[in-house]
Backbone as XML, in Angstrom:
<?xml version="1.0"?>
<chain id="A" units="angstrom">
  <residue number="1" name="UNK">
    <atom name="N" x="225.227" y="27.866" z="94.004"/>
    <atom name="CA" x="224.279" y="28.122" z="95.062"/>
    <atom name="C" x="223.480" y="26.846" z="95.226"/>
  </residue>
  <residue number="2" name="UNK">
    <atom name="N" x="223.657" y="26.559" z="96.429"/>
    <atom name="CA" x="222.477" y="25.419" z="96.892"/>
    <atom name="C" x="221.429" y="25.154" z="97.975"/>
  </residue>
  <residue number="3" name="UNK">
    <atom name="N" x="220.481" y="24.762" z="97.451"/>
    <atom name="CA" x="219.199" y="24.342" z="98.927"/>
    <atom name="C" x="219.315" y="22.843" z="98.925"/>
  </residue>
  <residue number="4" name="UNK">
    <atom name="N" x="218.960" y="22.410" z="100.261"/>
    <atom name="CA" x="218.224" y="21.062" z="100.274"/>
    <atom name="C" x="217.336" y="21.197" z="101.298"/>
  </residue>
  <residue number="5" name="UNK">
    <atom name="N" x="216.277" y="20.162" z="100.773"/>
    <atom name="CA" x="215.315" y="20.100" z="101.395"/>
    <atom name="C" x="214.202" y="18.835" z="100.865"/>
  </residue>
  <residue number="6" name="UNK">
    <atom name="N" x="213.649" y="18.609" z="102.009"/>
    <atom name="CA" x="212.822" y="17.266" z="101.287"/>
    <atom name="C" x="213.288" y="15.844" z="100.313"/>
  </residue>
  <residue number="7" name="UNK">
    <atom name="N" x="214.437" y="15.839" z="100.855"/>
    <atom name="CA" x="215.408" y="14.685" z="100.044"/>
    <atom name="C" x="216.052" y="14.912" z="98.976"/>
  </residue>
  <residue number="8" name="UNK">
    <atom name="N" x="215.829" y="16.363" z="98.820"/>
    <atom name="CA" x="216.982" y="16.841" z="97.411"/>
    <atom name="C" x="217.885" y="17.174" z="97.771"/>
  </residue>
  <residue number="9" name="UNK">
    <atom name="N" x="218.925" y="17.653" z="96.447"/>
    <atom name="CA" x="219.427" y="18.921" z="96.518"/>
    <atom name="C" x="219.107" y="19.666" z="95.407"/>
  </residue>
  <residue number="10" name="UNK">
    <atom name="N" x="219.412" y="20.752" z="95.025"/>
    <atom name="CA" x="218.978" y="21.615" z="94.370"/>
    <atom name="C" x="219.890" y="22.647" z="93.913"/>
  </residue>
  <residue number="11" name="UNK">
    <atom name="N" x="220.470" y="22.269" z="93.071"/>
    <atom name="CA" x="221.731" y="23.692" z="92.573"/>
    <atom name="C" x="222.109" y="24.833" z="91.565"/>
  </residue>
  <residue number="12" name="UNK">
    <atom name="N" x="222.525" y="25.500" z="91.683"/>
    <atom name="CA" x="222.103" y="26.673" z="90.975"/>
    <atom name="C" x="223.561" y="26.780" z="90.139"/>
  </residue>
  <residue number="13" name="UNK">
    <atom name="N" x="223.772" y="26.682" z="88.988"/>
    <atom name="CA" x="225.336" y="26.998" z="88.604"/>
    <atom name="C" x="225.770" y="28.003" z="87.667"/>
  </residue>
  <residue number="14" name="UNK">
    <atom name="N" x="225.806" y="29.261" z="87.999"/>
    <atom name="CA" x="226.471" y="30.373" z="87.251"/>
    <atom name="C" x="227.352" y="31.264" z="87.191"/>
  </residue>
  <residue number="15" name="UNK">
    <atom name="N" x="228.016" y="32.020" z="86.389"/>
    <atom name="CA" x="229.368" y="32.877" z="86.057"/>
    <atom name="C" x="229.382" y="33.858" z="87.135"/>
  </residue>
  <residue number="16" name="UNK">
    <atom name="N" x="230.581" y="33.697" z="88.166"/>
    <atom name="CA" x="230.471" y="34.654" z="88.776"/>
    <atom name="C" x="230.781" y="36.350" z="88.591"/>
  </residue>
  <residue number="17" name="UNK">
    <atom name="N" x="230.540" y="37.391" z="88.599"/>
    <atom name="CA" x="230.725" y="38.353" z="88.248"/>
    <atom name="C" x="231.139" y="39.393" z="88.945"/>
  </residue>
  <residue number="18" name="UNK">
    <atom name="N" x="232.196" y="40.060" z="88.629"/>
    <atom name="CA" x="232.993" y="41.199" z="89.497"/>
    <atom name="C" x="231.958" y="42.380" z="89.969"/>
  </residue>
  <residue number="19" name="UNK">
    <atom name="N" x="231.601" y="42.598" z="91.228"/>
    <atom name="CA" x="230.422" y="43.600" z="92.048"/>
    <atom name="C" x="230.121" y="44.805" z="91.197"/>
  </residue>
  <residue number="20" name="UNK">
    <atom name="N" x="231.127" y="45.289" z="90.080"/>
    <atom name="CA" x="230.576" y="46.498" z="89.265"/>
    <atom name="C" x="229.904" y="46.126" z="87.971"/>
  </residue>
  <residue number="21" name="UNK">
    <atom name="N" x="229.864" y="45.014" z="87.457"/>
    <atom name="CA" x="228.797" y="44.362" z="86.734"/>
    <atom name="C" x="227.636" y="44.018" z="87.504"/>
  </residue>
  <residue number="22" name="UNK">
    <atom name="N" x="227.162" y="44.249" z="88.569"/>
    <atom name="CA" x="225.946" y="44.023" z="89.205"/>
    <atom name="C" x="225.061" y="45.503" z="89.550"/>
  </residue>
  <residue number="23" name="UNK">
    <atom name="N" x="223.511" y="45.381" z="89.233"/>
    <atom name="CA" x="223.203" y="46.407" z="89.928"/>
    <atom name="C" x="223.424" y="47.146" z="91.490"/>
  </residue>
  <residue number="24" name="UNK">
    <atom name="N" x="223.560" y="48.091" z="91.378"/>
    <atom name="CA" x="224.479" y="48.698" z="92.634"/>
    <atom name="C" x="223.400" y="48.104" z="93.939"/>
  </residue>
  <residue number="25" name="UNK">
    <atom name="N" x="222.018" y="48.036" z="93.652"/>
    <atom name="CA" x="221.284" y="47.850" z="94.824"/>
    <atom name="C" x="221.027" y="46.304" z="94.803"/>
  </residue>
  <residue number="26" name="UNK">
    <atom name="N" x="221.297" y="45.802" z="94.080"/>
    <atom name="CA" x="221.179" y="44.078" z="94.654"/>
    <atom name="C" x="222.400" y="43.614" z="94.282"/>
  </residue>
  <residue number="27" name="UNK">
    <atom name="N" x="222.656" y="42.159" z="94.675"/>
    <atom name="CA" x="223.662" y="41.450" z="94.718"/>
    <atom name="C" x="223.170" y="40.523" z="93.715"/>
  </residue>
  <residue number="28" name="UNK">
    <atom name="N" x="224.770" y="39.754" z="93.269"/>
    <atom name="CA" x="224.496" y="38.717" z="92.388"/>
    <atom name="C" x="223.506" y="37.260" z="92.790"/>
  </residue>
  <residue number="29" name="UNK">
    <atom name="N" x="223.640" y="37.314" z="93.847"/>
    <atom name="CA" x="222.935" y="36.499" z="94.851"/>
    <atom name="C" x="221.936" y="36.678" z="95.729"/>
  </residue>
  <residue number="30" name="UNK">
    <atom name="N" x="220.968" y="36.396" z="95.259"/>
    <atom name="CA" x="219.534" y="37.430" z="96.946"/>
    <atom name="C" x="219.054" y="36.240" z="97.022"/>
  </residue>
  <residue number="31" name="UNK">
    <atom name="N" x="219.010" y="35.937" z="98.259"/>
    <atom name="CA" x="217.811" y="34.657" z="99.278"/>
    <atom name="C" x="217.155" y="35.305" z="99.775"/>
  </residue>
  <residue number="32" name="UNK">
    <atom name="N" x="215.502" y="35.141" z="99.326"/>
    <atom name="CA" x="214.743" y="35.671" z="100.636"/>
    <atom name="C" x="214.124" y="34.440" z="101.218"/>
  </residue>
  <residue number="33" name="UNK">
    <atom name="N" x="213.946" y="34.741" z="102.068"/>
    <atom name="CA" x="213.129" y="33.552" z="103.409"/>
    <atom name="C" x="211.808" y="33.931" z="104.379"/>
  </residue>
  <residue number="34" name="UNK">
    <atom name="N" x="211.154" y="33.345" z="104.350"/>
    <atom name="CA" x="209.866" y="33.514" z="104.988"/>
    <atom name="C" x="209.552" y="31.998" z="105.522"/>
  </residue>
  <residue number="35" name="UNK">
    <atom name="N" x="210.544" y="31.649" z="106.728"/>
    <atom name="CA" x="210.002" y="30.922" z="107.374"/>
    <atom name="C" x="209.115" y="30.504" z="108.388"/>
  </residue>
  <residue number="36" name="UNK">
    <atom name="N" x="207.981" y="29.750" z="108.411"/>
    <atom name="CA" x="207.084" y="29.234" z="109.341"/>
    <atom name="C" x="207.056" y="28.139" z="109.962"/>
  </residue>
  <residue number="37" name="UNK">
    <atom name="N" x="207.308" y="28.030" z="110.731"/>
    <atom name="CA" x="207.988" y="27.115" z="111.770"/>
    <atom name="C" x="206.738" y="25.781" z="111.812"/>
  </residue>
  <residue number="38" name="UNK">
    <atom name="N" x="205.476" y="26.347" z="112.008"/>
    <atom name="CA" x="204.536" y="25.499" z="112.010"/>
    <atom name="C" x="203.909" y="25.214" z="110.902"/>
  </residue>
  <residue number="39" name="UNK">
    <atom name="N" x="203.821" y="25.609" z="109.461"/>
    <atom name="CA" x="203.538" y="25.839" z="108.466"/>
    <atom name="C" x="205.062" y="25.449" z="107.334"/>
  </residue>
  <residue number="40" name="UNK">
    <atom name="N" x="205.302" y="24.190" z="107.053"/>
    <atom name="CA" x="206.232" y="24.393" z="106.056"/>
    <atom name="C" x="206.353" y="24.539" z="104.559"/>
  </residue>
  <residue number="41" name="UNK">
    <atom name="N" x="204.667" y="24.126" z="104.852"/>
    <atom name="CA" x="204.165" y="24.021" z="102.952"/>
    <atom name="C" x="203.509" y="25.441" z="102.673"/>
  </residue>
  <residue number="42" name="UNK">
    <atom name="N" x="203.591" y="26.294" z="103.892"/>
    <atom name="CA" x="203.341" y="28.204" z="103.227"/>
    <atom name="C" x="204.458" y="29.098" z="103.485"/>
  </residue>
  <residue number="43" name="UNK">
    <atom name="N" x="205.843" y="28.419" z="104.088"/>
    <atom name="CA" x="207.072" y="28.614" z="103.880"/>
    <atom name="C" x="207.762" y="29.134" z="102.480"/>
  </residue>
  <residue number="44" name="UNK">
    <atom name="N" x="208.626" y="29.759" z="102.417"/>
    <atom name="CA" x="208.804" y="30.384" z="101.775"/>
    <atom name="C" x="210.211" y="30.183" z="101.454"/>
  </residue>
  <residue number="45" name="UNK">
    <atom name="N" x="211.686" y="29.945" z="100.319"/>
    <atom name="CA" x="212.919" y="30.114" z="100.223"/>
    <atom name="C" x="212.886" y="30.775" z="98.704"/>
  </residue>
  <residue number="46" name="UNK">
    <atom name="N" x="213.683" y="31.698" z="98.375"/>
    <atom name="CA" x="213.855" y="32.010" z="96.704"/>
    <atom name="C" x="215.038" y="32.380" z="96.857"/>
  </residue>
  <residue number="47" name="UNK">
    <atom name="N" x="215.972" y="31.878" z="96.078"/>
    <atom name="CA" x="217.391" y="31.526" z="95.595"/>
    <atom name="C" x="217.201" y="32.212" z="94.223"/>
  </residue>
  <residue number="48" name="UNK">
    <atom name="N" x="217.549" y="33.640" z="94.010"/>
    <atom name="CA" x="218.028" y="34.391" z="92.885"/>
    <atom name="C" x="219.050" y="34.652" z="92.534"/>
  </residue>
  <residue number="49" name="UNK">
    <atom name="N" x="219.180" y="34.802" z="91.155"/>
    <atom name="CA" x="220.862" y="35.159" z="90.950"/>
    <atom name="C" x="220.671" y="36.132" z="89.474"/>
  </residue>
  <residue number="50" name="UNK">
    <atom name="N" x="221.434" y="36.971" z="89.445"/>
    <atom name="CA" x="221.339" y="38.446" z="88.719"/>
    <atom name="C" x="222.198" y="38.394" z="88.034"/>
  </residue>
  <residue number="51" name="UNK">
    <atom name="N" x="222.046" y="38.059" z="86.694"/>
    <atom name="CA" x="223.671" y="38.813" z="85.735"/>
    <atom name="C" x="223.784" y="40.206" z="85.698"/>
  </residue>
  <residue number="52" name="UNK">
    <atom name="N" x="224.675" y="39.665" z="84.209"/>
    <atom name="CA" x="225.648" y="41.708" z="84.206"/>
    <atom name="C" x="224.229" y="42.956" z="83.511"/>
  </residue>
  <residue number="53" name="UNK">
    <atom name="N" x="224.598" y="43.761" z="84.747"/>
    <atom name="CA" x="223.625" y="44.676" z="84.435"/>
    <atom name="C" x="224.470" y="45.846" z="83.619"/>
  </residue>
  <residue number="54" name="UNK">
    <atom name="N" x="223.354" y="45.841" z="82.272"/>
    <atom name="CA" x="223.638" y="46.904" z="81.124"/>
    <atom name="C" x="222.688" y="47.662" z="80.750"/>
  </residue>
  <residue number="55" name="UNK">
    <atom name="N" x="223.228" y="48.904" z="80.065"/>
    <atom name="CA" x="222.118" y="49.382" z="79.236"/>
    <atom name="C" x="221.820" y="48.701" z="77.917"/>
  </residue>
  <residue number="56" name="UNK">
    <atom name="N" x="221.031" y="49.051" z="77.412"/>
    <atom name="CA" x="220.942" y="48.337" z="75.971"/>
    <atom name="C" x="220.195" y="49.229" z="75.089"/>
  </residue>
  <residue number="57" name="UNK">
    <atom name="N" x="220.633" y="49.356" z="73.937"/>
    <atom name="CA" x="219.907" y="49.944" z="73.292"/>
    <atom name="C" x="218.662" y="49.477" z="72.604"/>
  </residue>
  <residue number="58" name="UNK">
    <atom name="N" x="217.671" y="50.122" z="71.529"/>
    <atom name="CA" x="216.802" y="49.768" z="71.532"/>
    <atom name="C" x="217.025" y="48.830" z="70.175"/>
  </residue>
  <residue number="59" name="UNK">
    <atom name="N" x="216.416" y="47.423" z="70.618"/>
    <atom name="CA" x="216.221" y="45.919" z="69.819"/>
    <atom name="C" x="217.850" y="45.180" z="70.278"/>
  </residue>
  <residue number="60" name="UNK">
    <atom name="N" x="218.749" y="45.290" z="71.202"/>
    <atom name="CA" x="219.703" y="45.028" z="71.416"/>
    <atom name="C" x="219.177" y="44.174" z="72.588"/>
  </residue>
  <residue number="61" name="UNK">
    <atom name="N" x="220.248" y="43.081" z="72.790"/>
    <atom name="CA" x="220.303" y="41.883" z="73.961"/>
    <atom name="C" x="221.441" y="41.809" z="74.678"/>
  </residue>
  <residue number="62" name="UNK">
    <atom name="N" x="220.458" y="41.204" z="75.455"/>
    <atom name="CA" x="221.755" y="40.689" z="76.807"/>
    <atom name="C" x="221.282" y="39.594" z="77.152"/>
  </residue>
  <residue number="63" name="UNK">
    <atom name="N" x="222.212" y="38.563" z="77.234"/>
    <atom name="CA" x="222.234" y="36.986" z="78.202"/>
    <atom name="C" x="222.731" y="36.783" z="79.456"/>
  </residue>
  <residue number="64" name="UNK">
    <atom name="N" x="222.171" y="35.793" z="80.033"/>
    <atom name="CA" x="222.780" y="35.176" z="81.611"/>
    <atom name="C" x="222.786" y="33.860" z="81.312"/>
  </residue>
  <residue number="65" name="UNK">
    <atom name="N" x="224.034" y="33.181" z="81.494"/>
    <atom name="CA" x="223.068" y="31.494" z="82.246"/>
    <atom name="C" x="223.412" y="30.643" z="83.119"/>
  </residue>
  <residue number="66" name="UNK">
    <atom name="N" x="222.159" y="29.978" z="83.702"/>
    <atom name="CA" x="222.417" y="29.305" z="84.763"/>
    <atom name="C" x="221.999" y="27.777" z="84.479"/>
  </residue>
  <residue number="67" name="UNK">
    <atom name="N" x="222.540" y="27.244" z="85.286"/>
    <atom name="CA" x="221.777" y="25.440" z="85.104"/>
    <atom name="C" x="221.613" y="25.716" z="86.353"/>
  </residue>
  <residue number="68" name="UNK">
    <atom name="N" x="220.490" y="24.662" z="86.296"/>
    <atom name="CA" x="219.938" y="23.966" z="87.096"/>
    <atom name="C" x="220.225" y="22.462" z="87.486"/>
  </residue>
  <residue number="69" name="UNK">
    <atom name="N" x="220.304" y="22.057" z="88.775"/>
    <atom name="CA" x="220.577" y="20.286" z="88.907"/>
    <atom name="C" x="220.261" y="20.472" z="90.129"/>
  </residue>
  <residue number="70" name="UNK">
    <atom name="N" x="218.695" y="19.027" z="90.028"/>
    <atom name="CA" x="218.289" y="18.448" z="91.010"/>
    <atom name="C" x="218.303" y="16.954" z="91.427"/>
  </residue>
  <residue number="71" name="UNK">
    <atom name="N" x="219.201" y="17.015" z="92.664"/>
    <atom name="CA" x="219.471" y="15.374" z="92.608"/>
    <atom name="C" x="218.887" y="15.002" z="93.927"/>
  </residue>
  <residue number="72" name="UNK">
    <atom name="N" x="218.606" y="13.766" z="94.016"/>
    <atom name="CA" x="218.378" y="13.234" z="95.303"/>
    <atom name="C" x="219.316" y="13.243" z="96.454"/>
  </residue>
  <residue number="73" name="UNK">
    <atom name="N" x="219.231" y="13.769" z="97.923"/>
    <atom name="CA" x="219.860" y="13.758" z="98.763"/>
    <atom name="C" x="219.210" y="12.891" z="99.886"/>
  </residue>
  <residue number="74" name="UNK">
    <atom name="N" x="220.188" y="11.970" z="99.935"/>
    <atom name="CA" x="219.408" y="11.224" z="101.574"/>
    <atom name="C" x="220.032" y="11.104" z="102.673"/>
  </residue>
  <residue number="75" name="UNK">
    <atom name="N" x="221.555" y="12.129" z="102.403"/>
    <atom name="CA" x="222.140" y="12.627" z="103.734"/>
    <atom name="C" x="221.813" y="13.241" z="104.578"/>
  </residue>
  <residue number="76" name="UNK">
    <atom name="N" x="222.664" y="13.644" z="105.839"/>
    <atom name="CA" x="221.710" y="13.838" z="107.070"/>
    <atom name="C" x="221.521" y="15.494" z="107.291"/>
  </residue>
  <residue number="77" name="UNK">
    <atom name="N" x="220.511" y="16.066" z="107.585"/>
    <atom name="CA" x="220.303" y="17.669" z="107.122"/>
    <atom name="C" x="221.753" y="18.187" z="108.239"/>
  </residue>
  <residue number="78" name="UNK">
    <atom name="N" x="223.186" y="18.195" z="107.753"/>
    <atom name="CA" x="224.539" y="18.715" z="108.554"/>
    <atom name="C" x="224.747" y="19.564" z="107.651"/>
  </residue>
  <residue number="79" name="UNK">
    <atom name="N" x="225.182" y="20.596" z="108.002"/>
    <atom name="CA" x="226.411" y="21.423" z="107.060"/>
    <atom name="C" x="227.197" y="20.272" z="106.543"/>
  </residue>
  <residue number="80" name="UNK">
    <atom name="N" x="228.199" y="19.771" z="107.263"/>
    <atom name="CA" x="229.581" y="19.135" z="106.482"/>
    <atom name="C" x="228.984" y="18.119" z="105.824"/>
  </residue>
  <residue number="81" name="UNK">
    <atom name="N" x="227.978" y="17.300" z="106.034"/>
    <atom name="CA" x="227.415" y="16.211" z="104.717"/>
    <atom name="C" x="226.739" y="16.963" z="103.640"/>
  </residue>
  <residue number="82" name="UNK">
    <atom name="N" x="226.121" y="17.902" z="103.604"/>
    <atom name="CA" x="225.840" y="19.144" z="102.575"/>
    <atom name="C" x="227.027" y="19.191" z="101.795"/>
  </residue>
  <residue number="83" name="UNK">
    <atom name="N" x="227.982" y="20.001" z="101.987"/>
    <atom name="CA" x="229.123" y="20.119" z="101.361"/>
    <atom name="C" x="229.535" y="19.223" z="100.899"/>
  </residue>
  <residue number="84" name="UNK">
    <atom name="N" x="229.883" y="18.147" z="101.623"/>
    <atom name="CA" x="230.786" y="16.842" z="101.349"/>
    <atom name="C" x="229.561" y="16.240" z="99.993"/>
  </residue>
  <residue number="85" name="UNK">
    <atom name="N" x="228.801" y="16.150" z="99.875"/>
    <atom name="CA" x="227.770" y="15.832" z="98.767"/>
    <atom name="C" x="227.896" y="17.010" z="97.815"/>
  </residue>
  <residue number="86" name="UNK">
    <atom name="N" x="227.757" y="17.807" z="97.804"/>
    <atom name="CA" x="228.629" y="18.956" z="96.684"/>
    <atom name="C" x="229.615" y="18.753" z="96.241"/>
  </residue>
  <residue number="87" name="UNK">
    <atom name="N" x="230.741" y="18.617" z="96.975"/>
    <atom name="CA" x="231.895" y="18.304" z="96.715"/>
    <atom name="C" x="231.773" y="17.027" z="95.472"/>
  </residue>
  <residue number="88" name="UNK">
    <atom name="N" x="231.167" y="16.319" z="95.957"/>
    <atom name="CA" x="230.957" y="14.956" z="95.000"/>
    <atom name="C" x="230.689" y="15.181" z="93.553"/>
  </residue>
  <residue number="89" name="UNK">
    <atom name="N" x="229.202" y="16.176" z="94.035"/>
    <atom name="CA" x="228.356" y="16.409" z="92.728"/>
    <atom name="C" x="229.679" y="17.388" z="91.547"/>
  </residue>
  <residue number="90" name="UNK">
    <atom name="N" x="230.028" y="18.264" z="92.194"/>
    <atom name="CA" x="231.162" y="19.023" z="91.204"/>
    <atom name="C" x="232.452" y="18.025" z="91.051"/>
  </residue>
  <residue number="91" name="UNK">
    <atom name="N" x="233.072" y="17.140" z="91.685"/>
    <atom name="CA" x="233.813" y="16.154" z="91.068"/>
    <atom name="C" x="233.325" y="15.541" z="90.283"/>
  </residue>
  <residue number="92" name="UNK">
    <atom name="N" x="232.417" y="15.182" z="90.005"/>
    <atom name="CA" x="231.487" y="13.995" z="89.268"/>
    <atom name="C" x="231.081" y="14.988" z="88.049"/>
  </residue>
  <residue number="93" name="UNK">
    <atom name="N" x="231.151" y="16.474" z="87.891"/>
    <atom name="CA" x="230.815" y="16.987" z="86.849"/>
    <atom name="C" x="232.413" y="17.380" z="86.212"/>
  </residue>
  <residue number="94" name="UNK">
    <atom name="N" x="233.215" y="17.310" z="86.768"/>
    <atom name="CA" x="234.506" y="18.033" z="86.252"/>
    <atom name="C" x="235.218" y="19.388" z="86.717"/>
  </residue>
  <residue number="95" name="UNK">
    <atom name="N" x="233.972" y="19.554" z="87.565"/>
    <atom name="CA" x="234.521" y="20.725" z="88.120"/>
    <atom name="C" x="235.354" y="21.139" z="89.484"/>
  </residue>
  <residue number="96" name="UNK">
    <atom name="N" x="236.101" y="21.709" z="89.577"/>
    <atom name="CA" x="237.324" y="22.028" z="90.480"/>
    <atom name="C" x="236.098" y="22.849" z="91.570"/>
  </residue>
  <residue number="97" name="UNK">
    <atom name="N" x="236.180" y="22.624" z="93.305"/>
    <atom name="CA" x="235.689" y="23.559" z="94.207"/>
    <atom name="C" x="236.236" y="24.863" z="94.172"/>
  </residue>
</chain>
């Protein structure tokens, strides 16, 4: 998952999970947005992401994880230079699109 904005980018990197490991009422993925057109610094973006939802018993655990990577972007705010700079960033880590 990614934002840019303000000369970043900003990426979110975690295990994706088959829809019946997720709680039935949210998704593994929720963006909410509260944009203000004239106001960008009381603007609003949140990029969440939900692991596997379990019960657990009592003193028992459960893990998720995600990284985080924030890099500088000084491409031009396009979809396809977005991507095409992703594309990079996951070649440059080892990872297959």
């Amino acid at each position: 998952m990614a934002g840019f904005r303000a000369g970043q980018a900003f990426v979110i990197r975690f295990e994706l999970q088959p829809r019946e490991r997720i709680q039935p009422e949210h998704g593994q993925v929720e963006l909410y947005l509260n944009w203000l057109p004239n106001d960008q610094a009381g603007s609003l973006l949140e990029m969440e992401v939900h692991g596997p939802y379990v019960t657990l018993a009592p003193d028992a655990e459960a893990s998720a994880k995600e990284t985080w990577i924030v890099r500088r972007y000084d491409g031009p705010d396009r979809r396809d230079a977005q991507l095409a700079f992703l594309a990079t960033m996951l070649a440059e880590a080892g990872i297959e699109p």
